[in-house]
C-alpha positions in Angstrom: 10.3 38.4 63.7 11.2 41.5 61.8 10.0 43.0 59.0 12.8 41.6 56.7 12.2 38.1 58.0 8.7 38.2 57.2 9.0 39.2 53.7 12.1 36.5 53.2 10.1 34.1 54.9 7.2 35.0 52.8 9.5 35.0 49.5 10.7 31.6 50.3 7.6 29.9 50.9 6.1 31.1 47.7 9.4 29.8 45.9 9.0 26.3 47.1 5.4 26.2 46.5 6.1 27.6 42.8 8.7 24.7 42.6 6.3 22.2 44.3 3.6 23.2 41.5 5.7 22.9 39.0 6.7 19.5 40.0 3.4 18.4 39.9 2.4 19.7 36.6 5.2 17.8 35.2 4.5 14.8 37.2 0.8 15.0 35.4 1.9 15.5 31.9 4.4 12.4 32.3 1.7 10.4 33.3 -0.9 11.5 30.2 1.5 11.0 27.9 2.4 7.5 29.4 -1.7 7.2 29.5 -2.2 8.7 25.7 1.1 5.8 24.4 -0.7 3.2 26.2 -3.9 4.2 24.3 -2.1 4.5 21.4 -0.6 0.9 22.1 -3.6 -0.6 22.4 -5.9 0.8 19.2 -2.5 -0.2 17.0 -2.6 -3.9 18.6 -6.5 -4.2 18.4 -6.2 -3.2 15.1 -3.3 -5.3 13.4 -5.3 -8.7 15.4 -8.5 -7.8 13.7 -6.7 -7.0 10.3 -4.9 -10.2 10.5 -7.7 -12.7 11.5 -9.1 -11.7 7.9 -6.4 -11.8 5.6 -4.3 -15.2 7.5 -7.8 -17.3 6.7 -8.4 -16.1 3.8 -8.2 -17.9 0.2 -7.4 -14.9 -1.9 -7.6 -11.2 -2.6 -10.6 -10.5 -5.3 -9.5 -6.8 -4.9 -7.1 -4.6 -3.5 -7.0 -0.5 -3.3 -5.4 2.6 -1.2 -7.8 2.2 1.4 -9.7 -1.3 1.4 -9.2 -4.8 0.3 -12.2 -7.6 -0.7 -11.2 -11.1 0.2 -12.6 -14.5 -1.0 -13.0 -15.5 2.8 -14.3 -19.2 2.8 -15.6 -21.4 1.0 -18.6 -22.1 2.7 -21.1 -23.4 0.3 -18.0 -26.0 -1.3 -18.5 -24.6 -4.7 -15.1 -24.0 -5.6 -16.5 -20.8 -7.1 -17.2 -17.0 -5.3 -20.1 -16.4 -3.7 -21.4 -13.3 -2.1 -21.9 -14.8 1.5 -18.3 -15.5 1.0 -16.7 -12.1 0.5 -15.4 -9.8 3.2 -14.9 -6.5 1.8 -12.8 -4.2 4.4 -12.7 -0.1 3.8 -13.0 2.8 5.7 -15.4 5.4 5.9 -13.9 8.4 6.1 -16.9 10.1 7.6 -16.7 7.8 10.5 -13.2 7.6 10.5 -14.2 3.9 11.1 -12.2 0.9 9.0 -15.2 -1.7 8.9 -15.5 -4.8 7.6 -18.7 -5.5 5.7 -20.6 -8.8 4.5 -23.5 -10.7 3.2 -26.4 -11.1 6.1 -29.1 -12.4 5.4 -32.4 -12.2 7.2 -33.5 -14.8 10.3 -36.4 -15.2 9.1 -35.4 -16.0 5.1 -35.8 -20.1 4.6 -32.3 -21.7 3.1 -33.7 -21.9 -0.3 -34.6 -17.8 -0.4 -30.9 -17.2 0.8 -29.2 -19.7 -1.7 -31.3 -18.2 -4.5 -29.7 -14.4 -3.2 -26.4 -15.4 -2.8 -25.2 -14.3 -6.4 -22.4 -16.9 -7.6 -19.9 -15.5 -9.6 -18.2 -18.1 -12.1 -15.9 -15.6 -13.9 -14.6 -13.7 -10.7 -12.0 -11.2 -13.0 -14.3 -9.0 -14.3 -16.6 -8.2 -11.3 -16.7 -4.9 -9.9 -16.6 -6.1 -6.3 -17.4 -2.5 -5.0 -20.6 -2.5 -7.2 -21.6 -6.0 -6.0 -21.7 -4.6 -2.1 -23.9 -1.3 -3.0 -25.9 -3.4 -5.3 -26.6 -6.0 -1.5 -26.8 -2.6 0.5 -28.9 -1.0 -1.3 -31.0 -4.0 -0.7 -30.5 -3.9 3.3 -28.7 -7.1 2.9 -25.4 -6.2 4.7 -24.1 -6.1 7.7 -20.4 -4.9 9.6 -18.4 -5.0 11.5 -15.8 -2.5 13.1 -11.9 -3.0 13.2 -10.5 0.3 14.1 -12.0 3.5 15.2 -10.3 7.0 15.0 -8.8 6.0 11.9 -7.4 8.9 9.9 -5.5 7.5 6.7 -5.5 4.3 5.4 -3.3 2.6 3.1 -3.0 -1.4 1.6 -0.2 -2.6 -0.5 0.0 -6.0 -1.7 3.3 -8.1 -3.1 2.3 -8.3 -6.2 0.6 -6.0 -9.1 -2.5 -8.4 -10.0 -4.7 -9.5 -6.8 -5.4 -12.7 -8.0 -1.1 -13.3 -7.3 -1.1 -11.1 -3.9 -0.1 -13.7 -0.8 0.8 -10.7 1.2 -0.9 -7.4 2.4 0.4 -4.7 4.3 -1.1 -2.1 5.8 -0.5 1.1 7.2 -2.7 2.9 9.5 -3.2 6.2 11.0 -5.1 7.4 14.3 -6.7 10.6 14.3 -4.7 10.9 17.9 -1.3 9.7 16.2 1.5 11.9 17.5 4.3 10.3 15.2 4.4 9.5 11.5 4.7 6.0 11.8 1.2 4.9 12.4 0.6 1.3 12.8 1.8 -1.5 10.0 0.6 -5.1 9.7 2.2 -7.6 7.1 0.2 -10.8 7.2 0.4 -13.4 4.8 -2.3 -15.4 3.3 -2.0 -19.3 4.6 -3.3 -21.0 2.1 -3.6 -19.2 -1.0 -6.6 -20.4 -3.2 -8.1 -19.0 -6.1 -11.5 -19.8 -7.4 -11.8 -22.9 -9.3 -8.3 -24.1 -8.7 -6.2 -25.0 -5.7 -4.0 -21.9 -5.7 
């Protein structure tokens, strides 16, 4: 082999294994991306399911913001009336980046008379400042949460109508920290069975 054969030889090896790395490299950064949309995918999903499981049972929005939204979950203690235990309020921290949902827990060890005589009963449910009522039960370690999406960057709730006590639908848009795209994830679930306190809805 002469010297020109060698350094053709030599020229065209290093071509194809140029082309051969650069195959690769895109081979790698299709499959991430496919990887990072399938992530993406799934947080969205996770996130609309747990969103939805909330506002579908609930009876009725007590209040609604940008970034959280209190719901009159159940009526579990057949009053007709808002109790504490009976609120779920969902917000994010945007420390945490974490949208939680937070509610009334009380201790194991508390008999059912100490726990009915702590689970405040609000008969005029307008004028409550709902926020106030959860500091006022953390500040007592009475709380407890839950998390619904992680990674959460923005946050935003709308409901169909201006007054909560009239919302039957909330929709929300929501942002990952890892979004690539502006159109985030949106949920629009209606309430079933809209009920407000003291009435049938």
């Amino acid at each position: 082999m002469t010297f020109i054969e060698t350094v053709l030889a030599i020229s065209i090896t290093a071509m194809v294994g140029g082309a051969i790395t650069t195959m690769m490299a895109a081979v790698t950064d299709e499959v991430e991306s496919h990887h990072f949309t399938r992530s993406q995918l799934i947080q969205n999903g996770l996130a609309q399911s747990r969103l939805s499981s909330y506002i579908a049972r609930s009876h009725c929005v007590l209040d609604l913001t940008d970034d959280s939204v209190t719901l009159w979950l159940e009526d579990s203690r057949d009053s007709g009336t808002v109790h504490a235990s009976e609120i779920r309020w969902i917000k994010l921290d945007p420390e945490t980046g974490v949208l939680e949902s937070h509610f009334i827990c009380f201790p194991d060890s508390w008999s059912e008379s100490s726990r009915l005589l702590s689970d405040t009963e609000f008969t005029d449910y307008s004028h409550v400042d709902w926020s106030s009522v959860l500091l006022s039960f953390q500040n007592r370690d009475l709380t407890c949460n839950l998390p619904i999406a992680e990674e959460v960057a923005d946050l935003t709730f709308t409901g169909n109508a201006p007054s909560p006590d009239d919302i039957t639908l909330i929709e929300s848009t929501l942002h990952h920290t890892m979004t690539t795209n502006g159109a985030g994830s949106r949920t629009a679930e209606a309430i079933r069975v809209h009920r407000l306190p003291g009435g049938e809805g």
